[in-house]
N, C-alpha and C positions, 0 to 999 in steps of 0.2 A: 207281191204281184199287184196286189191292190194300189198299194202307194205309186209304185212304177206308173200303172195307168193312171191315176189321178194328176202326178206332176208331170204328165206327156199327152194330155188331152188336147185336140183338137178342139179348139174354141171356134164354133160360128161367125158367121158374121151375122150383126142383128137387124135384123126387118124391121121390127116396129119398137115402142118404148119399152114394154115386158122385158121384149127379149133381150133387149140393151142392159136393163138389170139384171135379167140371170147372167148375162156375156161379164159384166160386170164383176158379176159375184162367182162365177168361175175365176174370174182373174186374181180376184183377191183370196181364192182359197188355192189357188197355185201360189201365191208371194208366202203364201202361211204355210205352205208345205215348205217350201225351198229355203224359208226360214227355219223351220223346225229340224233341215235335215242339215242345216250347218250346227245348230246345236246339238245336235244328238253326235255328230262326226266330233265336235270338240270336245264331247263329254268321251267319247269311247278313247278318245287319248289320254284322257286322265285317270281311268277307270282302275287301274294301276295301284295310285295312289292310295285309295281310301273307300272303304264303304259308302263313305256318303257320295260319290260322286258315281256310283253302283243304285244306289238310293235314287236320285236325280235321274238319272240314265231312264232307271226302269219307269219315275213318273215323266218324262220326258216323251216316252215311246208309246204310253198309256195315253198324253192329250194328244198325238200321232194321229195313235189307231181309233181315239174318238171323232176328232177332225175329218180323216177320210170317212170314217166308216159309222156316222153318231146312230145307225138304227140298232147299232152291236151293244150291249151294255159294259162299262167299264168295269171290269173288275178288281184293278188295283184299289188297295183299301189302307190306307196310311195311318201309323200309328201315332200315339198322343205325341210322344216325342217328336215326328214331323220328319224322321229319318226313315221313314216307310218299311215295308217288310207284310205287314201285315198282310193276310191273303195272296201273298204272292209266291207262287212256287217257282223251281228253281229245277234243270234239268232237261232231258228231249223231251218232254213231253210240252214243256213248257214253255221250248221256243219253237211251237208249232200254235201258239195263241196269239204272235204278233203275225 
């Protein structure tokens, strides 16, 4: 729901220079949503294939929910190997955290 509203925001129009940079910096955080959700759409086609692209996904969806939402703490936590898992659980309970 969150994501929804962020890349369906009503941008202002700006009155003075401030506002021109927040108008600004709304726009550029809709391009970074709309970018992120063509990645995340291309990963969920692969996801099939291989863990690691399961790996990716879930850190995919984690710079997502930081991007919308940075006051929430992330807490995907990647292991040494760089194929992540660590801290991440798996299940309904768990796809009620994105």
């Amino acid at each position: 729901m969150c994501l929804q509203k962020a890349a369906t925001a009503v941008i202002p129009i700006p009155k003075s220079r401030k506002d021109e940079t927040s108008v600004d910096s709304a726009k550029l955080l809709q391009d970074k949503i709309e970018t992120s959700g063509e990645g995340i759409r291309c990963l969920l086609g692969k996801v099939y294939r291989s863990r690691q692209y399961c790996s990716e996904l879930v850190k995919e969806l984690g710079q997502l929910k930081a991007l919308v939402d940075p006051q929430k703490p992330q807490e995907y936590d990647e292991q040494a190997d760089g194929f992540g898992g660590g801290g991440v659980e798996f299940g309904p309970e768990a796809d009620n955290q994105f």
